[in-house]
VMD Tcl script that draws the C-alpha trace (Angstrom):
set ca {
  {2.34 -71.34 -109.57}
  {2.84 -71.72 -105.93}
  {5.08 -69.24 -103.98}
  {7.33 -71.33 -102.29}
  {9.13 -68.31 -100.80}
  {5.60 -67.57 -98.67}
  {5.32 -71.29 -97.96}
  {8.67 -70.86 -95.50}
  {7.69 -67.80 -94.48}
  {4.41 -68.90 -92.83}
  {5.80 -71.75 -91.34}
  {9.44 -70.31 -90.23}
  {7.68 -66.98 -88.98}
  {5.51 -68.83 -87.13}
  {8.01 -70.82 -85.18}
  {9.94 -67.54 -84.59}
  {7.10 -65.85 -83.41}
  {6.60 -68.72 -80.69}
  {10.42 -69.36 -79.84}
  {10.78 -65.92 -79.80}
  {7.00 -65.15 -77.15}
  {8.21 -68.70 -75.72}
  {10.59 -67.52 -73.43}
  {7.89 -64.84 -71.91}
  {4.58 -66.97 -72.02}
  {4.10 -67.04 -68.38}
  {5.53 -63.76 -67.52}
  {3.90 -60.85 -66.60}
  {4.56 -57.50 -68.79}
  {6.85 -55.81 -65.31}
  {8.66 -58.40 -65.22}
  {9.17 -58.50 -69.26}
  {10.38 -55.39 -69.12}
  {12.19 -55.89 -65.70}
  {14.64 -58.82 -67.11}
  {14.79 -57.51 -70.71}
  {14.82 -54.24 -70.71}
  {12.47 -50.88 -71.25}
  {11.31 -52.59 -75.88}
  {10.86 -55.90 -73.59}
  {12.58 -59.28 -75.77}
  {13.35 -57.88 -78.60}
  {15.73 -61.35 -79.84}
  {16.19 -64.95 -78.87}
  {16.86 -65.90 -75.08}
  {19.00 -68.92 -76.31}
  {18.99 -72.01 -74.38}
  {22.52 -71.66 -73.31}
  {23.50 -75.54 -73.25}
  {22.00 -75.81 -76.67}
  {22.51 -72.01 -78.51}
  {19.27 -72.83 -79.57}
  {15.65 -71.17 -79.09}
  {13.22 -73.56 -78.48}
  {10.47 -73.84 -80.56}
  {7.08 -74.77 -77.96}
  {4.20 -76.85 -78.63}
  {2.25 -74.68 -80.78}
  {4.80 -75.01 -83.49}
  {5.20 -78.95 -82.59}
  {1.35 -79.39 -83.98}
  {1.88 -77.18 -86.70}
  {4.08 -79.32 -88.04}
  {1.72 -82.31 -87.22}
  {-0.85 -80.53 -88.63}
  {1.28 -80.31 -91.75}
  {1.64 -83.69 -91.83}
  {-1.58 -84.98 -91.77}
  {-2.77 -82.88 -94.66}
  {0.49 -84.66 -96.36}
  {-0.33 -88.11 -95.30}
  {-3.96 -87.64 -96.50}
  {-2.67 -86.40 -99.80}
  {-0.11 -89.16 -100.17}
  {-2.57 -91.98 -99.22}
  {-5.83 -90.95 -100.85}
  {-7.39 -90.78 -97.27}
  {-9.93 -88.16 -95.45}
  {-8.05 -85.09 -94.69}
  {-9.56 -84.78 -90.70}
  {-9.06 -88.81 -90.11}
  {-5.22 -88.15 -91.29}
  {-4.78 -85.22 -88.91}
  {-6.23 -87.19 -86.24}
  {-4.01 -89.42 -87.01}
  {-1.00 -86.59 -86.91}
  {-2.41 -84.81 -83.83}
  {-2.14 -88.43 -81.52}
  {1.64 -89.47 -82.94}
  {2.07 -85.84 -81.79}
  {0.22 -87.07 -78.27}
  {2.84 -90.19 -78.36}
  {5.82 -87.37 -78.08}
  {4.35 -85.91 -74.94}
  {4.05 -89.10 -73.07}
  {6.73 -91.51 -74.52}
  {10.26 -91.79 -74.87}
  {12.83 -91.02 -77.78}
  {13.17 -93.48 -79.72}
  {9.75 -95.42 -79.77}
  {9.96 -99.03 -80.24}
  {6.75 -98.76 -82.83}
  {7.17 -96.13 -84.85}
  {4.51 -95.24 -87.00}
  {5.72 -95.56 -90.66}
  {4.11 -92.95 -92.08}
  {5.68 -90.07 -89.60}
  {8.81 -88.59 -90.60}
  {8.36 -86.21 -87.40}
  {8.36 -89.38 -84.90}
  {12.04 -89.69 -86.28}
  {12.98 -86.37 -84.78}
  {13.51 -86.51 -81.16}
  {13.95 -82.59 -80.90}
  {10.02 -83.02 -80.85}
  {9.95 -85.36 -77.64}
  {10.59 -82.85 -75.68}
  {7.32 -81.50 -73.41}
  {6.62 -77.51 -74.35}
  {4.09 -76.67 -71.89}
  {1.47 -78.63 -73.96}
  {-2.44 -77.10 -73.37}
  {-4.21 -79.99 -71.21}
  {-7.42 -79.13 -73.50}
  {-5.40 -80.84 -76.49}
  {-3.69 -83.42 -74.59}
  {-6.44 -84.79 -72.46}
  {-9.27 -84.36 -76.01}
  {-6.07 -86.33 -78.12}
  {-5.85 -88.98 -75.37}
  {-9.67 -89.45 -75.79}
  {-9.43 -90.01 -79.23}
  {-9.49 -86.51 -80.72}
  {-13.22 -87.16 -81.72}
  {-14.65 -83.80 -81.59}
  {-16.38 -82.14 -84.54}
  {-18.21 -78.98 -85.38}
  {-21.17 -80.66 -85.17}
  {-20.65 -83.09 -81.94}
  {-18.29 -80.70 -79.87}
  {-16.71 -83.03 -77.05}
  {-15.61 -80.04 -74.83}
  {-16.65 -76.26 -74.49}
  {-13.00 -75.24 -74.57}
  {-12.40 -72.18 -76.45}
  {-8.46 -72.18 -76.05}
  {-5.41 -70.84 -78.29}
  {-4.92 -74.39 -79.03}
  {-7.08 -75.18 -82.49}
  {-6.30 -71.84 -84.16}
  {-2.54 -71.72 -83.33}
  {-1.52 -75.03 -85.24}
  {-4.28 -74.17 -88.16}
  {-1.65 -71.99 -90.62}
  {-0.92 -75.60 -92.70}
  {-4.40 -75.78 -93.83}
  {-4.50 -72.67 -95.78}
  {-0.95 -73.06 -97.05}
  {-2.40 -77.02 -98.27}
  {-5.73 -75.64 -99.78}
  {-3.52 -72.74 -101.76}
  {-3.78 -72.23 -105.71}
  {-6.59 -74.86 -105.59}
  {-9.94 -74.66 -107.22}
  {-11.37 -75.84 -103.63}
  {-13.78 -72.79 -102.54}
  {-12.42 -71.04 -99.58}
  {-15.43 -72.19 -97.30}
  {-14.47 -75.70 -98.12}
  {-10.85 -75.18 -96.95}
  {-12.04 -72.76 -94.02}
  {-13.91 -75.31 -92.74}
  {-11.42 -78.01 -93.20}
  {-9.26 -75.16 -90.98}
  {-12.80 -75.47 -88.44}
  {-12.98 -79.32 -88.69}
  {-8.80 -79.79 -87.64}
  {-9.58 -77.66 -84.52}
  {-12.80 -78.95 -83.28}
  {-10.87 -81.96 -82.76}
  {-10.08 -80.56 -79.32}
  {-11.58 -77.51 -78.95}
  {-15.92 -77.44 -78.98}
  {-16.72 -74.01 -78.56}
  {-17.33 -72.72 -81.37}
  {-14.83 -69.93 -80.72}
  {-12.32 -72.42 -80.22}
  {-12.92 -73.50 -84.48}
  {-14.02 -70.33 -85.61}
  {-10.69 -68.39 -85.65}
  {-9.13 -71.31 -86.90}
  {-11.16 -71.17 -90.11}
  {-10.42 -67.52 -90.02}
  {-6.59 -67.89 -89.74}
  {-6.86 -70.63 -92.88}
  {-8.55 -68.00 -94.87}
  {-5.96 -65.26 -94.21}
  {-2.79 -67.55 -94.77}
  {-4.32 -68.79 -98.11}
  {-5.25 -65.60 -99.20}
  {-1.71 -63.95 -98.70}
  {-0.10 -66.95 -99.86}
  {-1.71 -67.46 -103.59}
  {-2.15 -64.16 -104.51}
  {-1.41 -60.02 -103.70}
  {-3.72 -59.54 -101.85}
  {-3.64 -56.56 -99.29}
  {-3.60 -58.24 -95.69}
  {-6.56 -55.83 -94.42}
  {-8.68 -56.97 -97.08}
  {-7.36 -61.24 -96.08}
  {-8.73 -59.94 -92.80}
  {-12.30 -58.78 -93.51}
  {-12.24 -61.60 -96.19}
  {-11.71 -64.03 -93.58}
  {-14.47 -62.36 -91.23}
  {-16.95 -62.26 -94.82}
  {-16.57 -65.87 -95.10}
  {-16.73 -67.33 -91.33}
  {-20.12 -65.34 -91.52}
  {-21.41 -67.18 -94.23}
  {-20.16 -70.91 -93.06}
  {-20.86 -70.19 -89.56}
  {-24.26 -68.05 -89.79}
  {-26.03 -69.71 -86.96}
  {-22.99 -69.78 -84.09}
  {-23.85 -68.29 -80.90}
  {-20.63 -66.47 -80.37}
  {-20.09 -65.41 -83.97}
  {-21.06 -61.81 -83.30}
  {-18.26 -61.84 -80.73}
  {-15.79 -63.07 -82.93}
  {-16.76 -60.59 -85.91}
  {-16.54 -57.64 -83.10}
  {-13.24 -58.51 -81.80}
  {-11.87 -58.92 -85.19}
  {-13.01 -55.23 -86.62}
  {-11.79 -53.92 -83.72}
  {-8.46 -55.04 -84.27}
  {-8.19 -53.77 -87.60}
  {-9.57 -50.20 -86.61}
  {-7.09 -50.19 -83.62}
  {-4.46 -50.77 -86.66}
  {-5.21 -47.40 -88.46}
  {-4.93 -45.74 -85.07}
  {-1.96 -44.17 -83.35}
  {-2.74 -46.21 -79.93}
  {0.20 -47.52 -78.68}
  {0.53 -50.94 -78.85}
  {0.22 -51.95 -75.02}
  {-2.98 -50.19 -74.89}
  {-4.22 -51.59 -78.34}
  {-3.63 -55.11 -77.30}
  {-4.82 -54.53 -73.52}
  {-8.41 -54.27 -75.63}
  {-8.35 -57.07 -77.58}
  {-7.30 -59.69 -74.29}
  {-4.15 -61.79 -73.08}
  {-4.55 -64.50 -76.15}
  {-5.11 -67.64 -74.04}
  {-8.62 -67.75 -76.06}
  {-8.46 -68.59 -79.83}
  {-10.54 -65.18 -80.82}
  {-7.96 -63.34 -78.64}
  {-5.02 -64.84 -80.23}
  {-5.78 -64.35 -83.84}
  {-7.23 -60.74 -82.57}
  {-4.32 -59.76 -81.40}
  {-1.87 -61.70 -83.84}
  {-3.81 -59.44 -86.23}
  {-3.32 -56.41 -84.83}
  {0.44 -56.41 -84.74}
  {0.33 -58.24 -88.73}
  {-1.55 -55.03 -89.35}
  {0.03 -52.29 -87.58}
  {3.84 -53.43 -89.03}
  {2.50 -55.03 -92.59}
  {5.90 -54.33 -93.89}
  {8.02 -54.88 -90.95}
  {8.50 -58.20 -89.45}
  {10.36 -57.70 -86.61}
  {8.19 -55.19 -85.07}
  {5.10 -57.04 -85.54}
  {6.88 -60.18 -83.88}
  {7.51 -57.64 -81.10}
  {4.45 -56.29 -80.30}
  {3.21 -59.54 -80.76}
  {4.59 -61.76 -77.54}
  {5.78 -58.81 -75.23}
  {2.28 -58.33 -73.29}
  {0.30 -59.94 -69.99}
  {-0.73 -62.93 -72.10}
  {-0.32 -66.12 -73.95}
  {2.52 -64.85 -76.15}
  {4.16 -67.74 -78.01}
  {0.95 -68.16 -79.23}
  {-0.02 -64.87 -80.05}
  {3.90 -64.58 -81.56}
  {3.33 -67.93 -83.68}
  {-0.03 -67.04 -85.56}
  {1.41 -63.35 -86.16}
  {4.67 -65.50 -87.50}
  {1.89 -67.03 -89.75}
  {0.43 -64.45 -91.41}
  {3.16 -61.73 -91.94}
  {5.55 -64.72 -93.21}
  {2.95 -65.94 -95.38}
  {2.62 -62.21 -96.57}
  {5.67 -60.80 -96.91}
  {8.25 -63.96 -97.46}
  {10.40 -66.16 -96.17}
  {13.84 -63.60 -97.89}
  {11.67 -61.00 -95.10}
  {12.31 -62.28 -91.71}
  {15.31 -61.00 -90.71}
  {18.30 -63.73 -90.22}
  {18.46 -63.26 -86.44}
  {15.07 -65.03 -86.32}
  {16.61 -67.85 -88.70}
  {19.35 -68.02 -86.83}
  {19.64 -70.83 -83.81}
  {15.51 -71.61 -84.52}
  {15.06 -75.12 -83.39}
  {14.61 -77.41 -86.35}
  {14.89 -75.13 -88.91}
  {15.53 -76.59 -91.38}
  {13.17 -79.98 -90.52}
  {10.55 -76.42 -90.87}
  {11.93 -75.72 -94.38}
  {11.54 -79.31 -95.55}
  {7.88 -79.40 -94.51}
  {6.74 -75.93 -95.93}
  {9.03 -77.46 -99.12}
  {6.80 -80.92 -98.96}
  {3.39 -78.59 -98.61}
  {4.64 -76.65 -101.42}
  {5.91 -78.96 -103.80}
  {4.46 -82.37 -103.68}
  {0.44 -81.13 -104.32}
  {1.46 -79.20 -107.52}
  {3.65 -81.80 -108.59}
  {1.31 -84.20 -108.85}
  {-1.96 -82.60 -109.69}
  {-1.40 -79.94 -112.39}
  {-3.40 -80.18 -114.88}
  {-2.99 -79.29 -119.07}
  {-5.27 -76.32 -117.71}
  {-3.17 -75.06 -114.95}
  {-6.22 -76.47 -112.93}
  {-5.79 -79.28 -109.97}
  {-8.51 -81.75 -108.48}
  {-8.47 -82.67 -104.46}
  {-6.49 -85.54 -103.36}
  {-9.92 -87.23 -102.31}
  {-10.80 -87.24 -106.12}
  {-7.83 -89.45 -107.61}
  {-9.96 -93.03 -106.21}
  {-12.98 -92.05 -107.56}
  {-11.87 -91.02 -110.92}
  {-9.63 -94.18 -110.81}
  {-12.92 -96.06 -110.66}
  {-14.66 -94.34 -113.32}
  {-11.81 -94.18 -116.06}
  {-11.84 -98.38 -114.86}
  {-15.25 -98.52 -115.94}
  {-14.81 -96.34 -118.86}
  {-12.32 -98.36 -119.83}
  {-14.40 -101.66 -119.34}
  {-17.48 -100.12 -121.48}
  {-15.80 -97.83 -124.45}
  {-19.07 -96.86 -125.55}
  {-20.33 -95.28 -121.95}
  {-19.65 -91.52 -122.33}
  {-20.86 -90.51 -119.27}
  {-20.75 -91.93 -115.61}
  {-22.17 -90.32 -112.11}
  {-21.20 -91.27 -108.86}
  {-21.16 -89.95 -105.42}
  {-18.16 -90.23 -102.25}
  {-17.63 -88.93 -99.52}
  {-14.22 -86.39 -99.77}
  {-12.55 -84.28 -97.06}
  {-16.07 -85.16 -94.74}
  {-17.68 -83.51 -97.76}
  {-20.55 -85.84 -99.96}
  {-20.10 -84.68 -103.56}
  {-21.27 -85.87 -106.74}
  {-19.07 -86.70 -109.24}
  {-19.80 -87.04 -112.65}
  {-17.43 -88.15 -115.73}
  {-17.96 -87.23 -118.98}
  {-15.63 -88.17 -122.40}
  {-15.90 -86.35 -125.75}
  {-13.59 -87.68 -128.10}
  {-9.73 -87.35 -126.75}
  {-10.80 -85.19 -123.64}
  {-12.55 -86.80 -120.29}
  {-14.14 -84.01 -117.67}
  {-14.37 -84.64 -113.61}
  {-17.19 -82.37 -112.42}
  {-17.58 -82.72 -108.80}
  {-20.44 -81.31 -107.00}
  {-20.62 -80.45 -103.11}
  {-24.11 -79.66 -101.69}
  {-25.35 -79.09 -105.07}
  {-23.04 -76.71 -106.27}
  {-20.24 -76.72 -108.51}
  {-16.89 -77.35 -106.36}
  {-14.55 -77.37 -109.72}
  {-13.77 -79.25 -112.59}
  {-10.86 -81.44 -113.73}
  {-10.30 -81.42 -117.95}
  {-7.37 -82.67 -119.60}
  {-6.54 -85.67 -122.19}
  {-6.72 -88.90 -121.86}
  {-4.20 -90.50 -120.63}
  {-1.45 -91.89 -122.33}
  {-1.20 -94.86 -124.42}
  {2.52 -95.70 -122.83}
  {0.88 -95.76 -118.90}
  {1.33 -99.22 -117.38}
  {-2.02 -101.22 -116.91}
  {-0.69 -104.23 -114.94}
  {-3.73 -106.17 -114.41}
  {-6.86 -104.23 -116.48}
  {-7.73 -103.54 -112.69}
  {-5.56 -101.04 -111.41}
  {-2.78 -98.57 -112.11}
  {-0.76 -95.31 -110.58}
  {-3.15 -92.62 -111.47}
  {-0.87 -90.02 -109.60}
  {1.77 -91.73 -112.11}
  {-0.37 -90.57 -114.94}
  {-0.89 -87.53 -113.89}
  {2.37 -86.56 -113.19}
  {3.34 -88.17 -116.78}
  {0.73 -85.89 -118.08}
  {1.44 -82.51 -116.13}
  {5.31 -83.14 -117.56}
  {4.14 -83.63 -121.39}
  {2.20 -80.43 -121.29}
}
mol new
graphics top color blue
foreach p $ca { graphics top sphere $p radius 0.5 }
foreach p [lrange $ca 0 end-1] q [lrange $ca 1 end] { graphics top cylinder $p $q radius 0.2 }
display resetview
């Protein structure tokens, strides 16, 4: 069952890490130090009209992100097309005024105008968003390696958690939501990376070194042909050795970069995860007070040890005054609870969201020739073709879907029952059924 307590963790410790490395992004580390004294920021420098620390635009497309993967659940639709979709409302905030006169209907965050307000947004996301936010891993429309793909990618492992789906199908999906804007393929890379980690903390126990070199295992394997990929794997070892070593943290992090790259950033937001495992507040702290890009480094580090540890972990001074907190809570609440809801099977097994329209179809035909047993069919899910082929024997129906040739998972559970509506012979709420199912079992 999913951990609801790491789902607000990842997404709240994210949003402190950046409030908290917001307030120093641009600042050198003397001057840190200078105006904060000898452990650098150590707690929120409040916006003193508001009391509030102000989330920046890292955490604003996290939550974007988030909502894409919702929509795309909700509406049966392609996960990347949906966070397109998120990723240029979130453009509309940037440019446009509170409230819009056309408000998409299916954006609860265009109905906060907290997120109107302009958080140093990267240009590399704004100007590839304002083009359309066609980029893929395949057709790169820039060469940009930038913090901006990985540090909004934490959703996608939370979304892809206690799921049959095969970890280099959601890593990718991580890969896929950041080449949107970012080509290089160091700008997708860690982003797949960072998915891996945050879904392997979040569904199981998991010790976070072994997340780490699981995450560096798998990008090998979907990525074996990527010119940079050596650099990646390097920088990302390194960072765990420096972890097992007494090197101060300064030092440490001066040899892993600044952060404004995306291998940097999840390098470094490593390292600190890693060197404080069990103690938040330190690893936030480490985390943003350096040269570098440190709300971002701050967020992803958020990410992972609040996916690891908990939301009941992070101390109540980072929960305290954290713009939109609780609009946070609701989403890591929506990621949490409306998949499982839903898709739970007799088995304790779920299918993809991509999956209910095709299995619609065949139970339709099923239905329309009792004495077929067995249909095959093929769509296109999540940018993935897969096969799909329903089988029923006796009470029980079984959705194997295929990706590439291999097994992806299966979906086995009885037929539905005799009380769900059929309005028209054509059509009905197969989420309905599901749900009516998951509840009688």
């Amino acid at each position: 069952m999913r951990n609801i307590d790491k789902f607000r963790g990842c997404l709240i410790g994210g949003a402190a890490g950046d409030a908290l490395g917001y307030a120093v992004e641009f600042k050198r580390e003397d001057e840190i130090f200078s105006e904060y004294g000898k452990d650098g920021i150590t707690e929120y420098d409040l916006i003193l009209d508001d009391d509030v620390a102000e989330i920046s635009d890292d955490t604003q497309m996290t939550l974007f992100t988030a909502e894409g993967m919702l929509r795309a659940f909700i509406q049966n639709t392609n996960v990347i097309d949906a966070v397109r979709k998120a990723y240029q409302n979130w453009y509309r905030t940037q440019t446009e005024t509170f409230p819009l006169s056309d408000c998409a209907p299916d954006s609860c965050l265009l109905q906060i105008p907290e997120l109107f307000s302009r958080r140093a947004p990267g240009m590399t996301c704004m100007d590839a968003i304002k083009s359309g936010a066609k980029g893929s891993v395949d057709n790169p429309i820039n060469d940009s390696k930038g913090c901006g793909g990985v540090m909004r990618a934490a959703p996608v492992g939370l979304y892809y958690s206690d799921t049959p789906v095969r970890y280099e199908w959601s890593d990718m999906i991580g890969a896929k939501a950041a080449a949107l804007t970012h080509g290089h393929d160091l700008g997708y890379i860690p982003a797949a990376a960072l998915a891996h980690i945050v879904r392997a903390v979040t569904e199981s126990d998991i010790p976070l070194k072994d997340a780490v070199n699981d995450s560096v295992r798998t990008v090998r394997k979907i990525f074996p042909k990527a010119a940079h990929l050596s650099e990646f794997t390097g920088l990302m070892q390194k960072a765990v050795r420096l972890a097992e070593t007494e090197t101060d943290d300064f030092s440490a992090i001066h040899q892993l970069g600044e952060g404004w790259v995306a291998e940097e950033t999840l390098a470094i937001s490593v390292y600190c995860a890693l060197k404080y495992e069990n103690d938040f507040d330190k690893a936030l702290r480490a985390a943003v007070n350096h040269n570098g890009d440190s709300d971002s480094t701050g967020a992803v580090c958020g990410n992972i040890l609040g996916a690891y540890l908990g939301y009941h972990a992070i101390p109540q001074k980072y929960k305290e005054c954290l713009e939109l907190h609780d609009q946070i809570m609701d989403t890591a609440d929506q990621l949490c609870n409306e998949f499982v809801d839903v898709l739970y099977s007799k088995h304790g097994n779920v299918t993809l969201p991509g999956i209910i329209q095709v299995f619609t179809i065949m139970y339709l035909e099923q239905l329309r020739n009792p004495n077929t047993n067995k249909i095959k069919g093929s769509a296109v899910i999540d940018g993935y073709p897969v096969q799909i082929t329903y089988t029923k024997t006796g009470e029980q129906y079984q959705v194997r879907v295929a990706c590439e040739g291999k097994d992806a998972f299966e979906f086995t559970n009885t037929l539905f029952p005799e009380d769900v509506n059929e309005e028209d012979g054509d059509t009905f709420d197969v989420a309905c059924a599901i749900r009516n199912i998951a509840k009688k079992t």
